[in-house]
C-alpha positions in Angstrom: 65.4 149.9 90.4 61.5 149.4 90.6 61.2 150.4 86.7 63.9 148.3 85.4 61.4 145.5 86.7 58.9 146.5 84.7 60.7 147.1 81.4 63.9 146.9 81.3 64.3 148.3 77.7 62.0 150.5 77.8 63.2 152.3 80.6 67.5 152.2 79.4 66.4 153.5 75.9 64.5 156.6 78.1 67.5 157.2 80.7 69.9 157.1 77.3 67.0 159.7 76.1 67.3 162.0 79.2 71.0 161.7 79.2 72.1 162.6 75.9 68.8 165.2 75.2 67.9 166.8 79.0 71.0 166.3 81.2 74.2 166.4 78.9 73.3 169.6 76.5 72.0 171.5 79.9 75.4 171.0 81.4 77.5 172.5 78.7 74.8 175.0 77.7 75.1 176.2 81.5 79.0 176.0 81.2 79.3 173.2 83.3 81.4 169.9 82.4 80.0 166.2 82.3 82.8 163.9 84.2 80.8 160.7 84.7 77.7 159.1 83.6 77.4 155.5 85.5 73.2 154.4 84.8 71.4 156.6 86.1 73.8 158.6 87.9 75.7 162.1 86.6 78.6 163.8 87.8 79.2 167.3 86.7 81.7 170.2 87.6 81.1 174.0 87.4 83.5 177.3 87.6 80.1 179.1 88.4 78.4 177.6 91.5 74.9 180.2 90.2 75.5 178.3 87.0 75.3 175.2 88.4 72.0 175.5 90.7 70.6 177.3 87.4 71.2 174.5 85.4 69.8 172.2 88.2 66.5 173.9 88.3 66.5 173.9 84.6 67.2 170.6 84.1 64.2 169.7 87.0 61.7 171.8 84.9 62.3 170.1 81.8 61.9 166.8 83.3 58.9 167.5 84.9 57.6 168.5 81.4 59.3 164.9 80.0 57.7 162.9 82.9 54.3 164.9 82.5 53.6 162.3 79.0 54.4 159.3 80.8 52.4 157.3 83.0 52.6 158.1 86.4 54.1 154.4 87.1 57.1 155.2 84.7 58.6 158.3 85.3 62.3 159.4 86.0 62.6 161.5 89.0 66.0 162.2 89.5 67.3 163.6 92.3 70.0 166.6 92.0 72.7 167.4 95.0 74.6 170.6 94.2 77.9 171.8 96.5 81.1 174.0 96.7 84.5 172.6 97.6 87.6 171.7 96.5 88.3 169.0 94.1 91.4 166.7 93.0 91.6 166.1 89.3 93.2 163.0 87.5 94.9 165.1 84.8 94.5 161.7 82.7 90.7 160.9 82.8 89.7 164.4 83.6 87.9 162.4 86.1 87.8 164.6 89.9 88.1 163.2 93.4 87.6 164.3 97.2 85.9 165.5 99.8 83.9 167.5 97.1 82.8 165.2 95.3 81.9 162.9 98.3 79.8 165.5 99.6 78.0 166.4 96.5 76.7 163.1 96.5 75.6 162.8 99.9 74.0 166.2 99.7 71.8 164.3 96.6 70.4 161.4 98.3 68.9 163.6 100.4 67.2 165.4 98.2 63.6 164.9 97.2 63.0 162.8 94.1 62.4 165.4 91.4 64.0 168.0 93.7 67.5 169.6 94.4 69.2 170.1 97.8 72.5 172.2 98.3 74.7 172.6 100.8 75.1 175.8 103.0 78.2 177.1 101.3 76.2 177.0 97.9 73.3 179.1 99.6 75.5 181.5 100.9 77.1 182.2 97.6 73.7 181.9 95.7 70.5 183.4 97.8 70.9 186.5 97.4 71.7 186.1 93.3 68.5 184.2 92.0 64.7 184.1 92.4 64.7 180.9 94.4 64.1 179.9 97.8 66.3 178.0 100.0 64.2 176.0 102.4 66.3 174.9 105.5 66.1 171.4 105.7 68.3 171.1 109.2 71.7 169.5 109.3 72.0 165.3 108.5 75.0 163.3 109.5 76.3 161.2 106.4 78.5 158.5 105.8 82.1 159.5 105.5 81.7 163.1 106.5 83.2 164.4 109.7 80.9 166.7 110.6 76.7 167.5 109.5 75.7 168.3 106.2 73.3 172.0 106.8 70.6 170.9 103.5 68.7 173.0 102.0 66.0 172.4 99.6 65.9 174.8 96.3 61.8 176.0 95.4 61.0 178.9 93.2 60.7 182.6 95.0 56.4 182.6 94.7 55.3 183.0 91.2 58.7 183.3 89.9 59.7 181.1 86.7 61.8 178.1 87.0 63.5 178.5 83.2 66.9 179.3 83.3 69.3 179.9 80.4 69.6 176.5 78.9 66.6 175.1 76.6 67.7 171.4 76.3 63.7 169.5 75.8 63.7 166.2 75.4 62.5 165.7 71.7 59.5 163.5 72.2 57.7 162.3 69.4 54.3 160.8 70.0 52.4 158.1 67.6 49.0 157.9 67.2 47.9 154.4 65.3 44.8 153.4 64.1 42.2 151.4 62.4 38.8 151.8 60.9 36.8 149.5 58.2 40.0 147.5 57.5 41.7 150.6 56.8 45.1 151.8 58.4 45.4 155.2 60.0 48.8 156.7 61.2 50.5 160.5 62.2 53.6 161.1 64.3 53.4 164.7 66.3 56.8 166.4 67.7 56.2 167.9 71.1 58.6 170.8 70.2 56.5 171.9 67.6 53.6 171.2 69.1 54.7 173.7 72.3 55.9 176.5 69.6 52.2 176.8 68.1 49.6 178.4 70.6 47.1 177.4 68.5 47.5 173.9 68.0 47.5 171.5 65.4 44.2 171.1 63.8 43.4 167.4 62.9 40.5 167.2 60.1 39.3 165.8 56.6 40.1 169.1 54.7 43.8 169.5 53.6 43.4 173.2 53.2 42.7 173.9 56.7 43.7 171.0 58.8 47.6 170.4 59.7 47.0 166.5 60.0 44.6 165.3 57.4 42.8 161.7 57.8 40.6 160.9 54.7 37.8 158.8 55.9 34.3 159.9 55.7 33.5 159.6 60.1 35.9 162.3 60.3 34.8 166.4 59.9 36.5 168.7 57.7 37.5 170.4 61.0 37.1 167.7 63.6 39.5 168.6 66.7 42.4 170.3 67.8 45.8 169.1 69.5 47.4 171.2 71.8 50.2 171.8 74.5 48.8 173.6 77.2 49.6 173.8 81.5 52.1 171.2 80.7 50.5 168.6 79.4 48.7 167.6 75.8 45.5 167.6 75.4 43.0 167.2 72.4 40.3 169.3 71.7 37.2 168.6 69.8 35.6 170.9 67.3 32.2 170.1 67.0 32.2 167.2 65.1 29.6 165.6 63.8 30.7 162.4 64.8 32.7 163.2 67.7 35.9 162.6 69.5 36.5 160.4 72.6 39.7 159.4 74.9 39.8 156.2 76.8 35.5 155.2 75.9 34.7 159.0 77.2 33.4 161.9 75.1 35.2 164.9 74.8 32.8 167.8 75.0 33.0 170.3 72.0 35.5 172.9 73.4 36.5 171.0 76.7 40.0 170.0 75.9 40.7 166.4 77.4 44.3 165.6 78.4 45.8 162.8 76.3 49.1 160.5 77.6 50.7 158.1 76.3 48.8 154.7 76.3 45.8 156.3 75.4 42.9 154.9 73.2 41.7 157.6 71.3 38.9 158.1 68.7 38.2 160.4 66.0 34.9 159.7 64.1 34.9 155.6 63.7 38.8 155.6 63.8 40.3 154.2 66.7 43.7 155.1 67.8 46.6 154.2 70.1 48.9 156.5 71.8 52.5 155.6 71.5 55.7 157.8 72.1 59.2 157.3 71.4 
């Protein structure tokens, strides 16, 4: 796996994230059951095949949203193979078997990374119950299947949202860490409650006002503003006096600027990194 190569820890403690935050609680939440998690890899059963392309799409859209504060170089795109058939069940592992299952996962490596294919029987049931679009993808011959797999890929109907009923976010917390005139700086910011308030978190030298307060003199009463917006974080500065900055370049007064993870970022003289866990 190209990340493993690059971080190896890093990138099992973030698949052990997605598993027990994203993928496991949107499973049950949508009714579904987890049989088998093997790295990277998930294998869930449904009683409601609309349940189980609604949890698909779900689970997509929330890791598009987990993938948006990560580098473009490290993110998990997963891809998601949905179909209905029979299955065996071992009635001592709970662990199910046959042509089902082999299908399923056929179906999913041909889907697009970040994306979900289904098979025809799952369109048939589904199309004409959801606000998505099946996009024929034409019929594939796999390995240990008799006879070719009809894919079709699953895209929202136009404008239509992708949230379903689960709400299972990753809970990303990011840390910004700094330094100025031999002095230590620090603030950790939740990404849940940073997406519940529209208006931000204002970052400033007045306690009264400001919802993260850093007491050095470079830094205005209200200096700039965090906030979650179109996906992605993004800081906002105020009209300070002595200005705000992301990666050596100047954030206009009232421009926001997106921020990731890795960056440098500077309010008044201090300068912080941008870490997450």
């Amino acid at each position: 796996m190209r990340l493993m190569e690059g971080g190896e820890e890093r990138t099992v403690s973030r698949l052990k994230a997605v598993h027990t935050e994203v993928w496991r609680p949107a499973i049950e939440t949508g009714g579904g059951t987890v049989v088998n998690i093997v790295g990277d890899s998930v294998l869930a059963e449904f009683d409601s095949v609309i349940a189980a392309v609604a949890t698909a799409i779900d689970i997509q859209e929330r890791m598009a949203q987990f993938n948006d504060m990560l580098d473009e170089d490290q993110r998990l795109m997963f891809r998601i193979g949905v179909h209905l058939g029979e299955v065996l069940v071992d009635e001592e592992t709970g662990s199910i078997f046959g042509d089902g299952v082999n299908i399923a996962a056929r179906i999913q490596n041909l889907a697009e990374p970040g994306g979900i294919a289904v098979s025809r029987a799952v369109r048939d049931v589904t199309a004409l119950q959801s606000n998505y679009v099946f996009v024929d993808a034409g019929e594939h011959e796999a390995k240990n299947v008799s006879r070719p797999l009809q894919i079709y890929h699953v895209h929202p109907r136009g404008s239509a949202s992708m949230r379903t009923t689960t709400s299972a976010v990753p809970r990303v917390t990011l840390r910004f860490r700094g330094t100025h005139a031999d002095r230590k700086f620090s603030f950790d910011v939740d990404i849940d409650k940073l997406m519940e308030r529209r208006e931000g978190f204002l970052i400033g030298r007045d306690f009264e006002q400001c919802d993260i307060v850093l007491s050095d003199s470079t830094v205005s009463r209200r200096h700039a503003r965090l906030i979650f917006a179109n996906g992605m974080l993004q800081i906002e500065d105020l009209g300070s006096t002595n200005g705000t900055s992301v990666n050596a370049e100047t954030a206009s007064p009232g421009q926001p600027q997106r921020l990731k993870s890795g960056a440098k970022l500077k309010i008044g003289e201090i300068d912080f990194t941008v870490g997450r866990d």
